[in-house]
N, C-alpha and C positions, 0 to 999 in steps of 0.2 A: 661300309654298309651302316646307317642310322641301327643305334641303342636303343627300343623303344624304351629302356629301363634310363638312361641317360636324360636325367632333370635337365641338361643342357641343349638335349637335341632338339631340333626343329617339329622333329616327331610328332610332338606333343602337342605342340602349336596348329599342325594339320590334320591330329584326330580332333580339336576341341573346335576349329575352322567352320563346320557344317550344323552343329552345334550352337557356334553362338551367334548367327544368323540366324538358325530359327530361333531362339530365344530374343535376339533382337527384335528381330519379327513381335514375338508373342509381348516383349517389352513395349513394343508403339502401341499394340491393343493398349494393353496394362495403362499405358502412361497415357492415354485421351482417358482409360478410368478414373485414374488414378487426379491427373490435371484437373476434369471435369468437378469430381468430389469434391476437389479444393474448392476451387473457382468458386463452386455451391455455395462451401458453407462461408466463405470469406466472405461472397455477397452476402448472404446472412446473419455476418456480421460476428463472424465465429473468431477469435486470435487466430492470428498464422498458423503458429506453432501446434494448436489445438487441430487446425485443421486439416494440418498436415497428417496427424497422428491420425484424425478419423479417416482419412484419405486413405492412407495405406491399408486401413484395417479392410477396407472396401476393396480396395484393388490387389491385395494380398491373398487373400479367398480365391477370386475368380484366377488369380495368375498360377496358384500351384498348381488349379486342375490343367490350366491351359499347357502349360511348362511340363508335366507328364504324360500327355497327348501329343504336346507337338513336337518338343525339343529334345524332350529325355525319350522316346520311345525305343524300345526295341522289338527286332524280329517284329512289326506290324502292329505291336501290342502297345496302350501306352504303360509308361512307367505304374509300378502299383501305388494306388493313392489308399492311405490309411489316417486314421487320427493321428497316432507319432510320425509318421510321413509329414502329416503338415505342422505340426507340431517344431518339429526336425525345422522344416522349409520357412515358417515364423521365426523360429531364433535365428537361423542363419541370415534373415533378412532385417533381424532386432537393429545388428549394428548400424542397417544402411536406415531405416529410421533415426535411430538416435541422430547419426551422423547428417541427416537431409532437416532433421528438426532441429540440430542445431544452425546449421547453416543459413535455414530458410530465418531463425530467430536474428540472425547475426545481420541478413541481409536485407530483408524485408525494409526496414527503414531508411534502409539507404540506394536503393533501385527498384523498390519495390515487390510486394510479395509475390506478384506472378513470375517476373524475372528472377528471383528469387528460388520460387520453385524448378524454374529450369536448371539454374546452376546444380541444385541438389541433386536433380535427377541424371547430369550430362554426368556430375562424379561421382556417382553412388552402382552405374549397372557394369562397372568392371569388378565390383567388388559384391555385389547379388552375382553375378554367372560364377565367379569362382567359386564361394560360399556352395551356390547352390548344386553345381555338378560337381565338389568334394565332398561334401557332406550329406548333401539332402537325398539327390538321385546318385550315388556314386558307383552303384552296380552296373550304370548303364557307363561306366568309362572303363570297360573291360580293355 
């Protein structure tokens, strides 16, 4: 019989299954935000790296309400959204900035910075869903 306490078990992997599908989900919203943003200000004339930063700040807002509505919800309810709530939801997601604005600095000149942005984003949302259903929403991984 599966350990749901067992870090080894598969357990774990088919409570967070339904989960991070909708967050996938709510992540393809995010990411035409998020892309779009870019896109913006790069035609604009904005650095990559800059506009990556504003990108996020734009698609980071609207993802945490979505992410507690659609991903995190419980019993019908969505997740509770507060200032430390998102608070909470911005750092956990600090790193994957840092990490997509570096990446996007690194790569930008060499495939360009749309291409660019995608590598950041295809490596950055296994490490936003973990971040965020450990730490940001974690009462909803009863």
């Amino acid at each position: 019989m599966p350990d749901p306490k067992d870090p080894t078990d598969d357990t774990i992997i088919r409570r967070h299954r339904s989960r991070f599908v909708r967050f996938s989900g709510v992540g393809a919203v995010n990411t035409v935000v998020d892309f779009s943003a870019y896109a913006v200000l790069v035609y604009l004339g904005v650095m990559p790296a800059l506009a990556n930063a504003g990108a996020f700040f734009v698609a980071n807002s609207g993802s945490y309400f979505l992410n507690a509505h659609v991903t995190f919800h419980e019993n019908g309810r969505p997740a509770p959204r507060t200032l430390r709530g998102y608070f909470k939801f911005f750092s956990a997601h600090a790193l994957s900035l840092i990490l997509s604005t570096v990446l996007v600095s690194v790569l930008a000149g060499r495939i360009g910075p749309l291409w660019a942005k995608g590598v950041a984003i295809a490596l950055t949302v296994l490490i936003n869903y973990t971040l965020t259903a450990l730490f940001v929403f974690k009462s909803a991984d009863r």
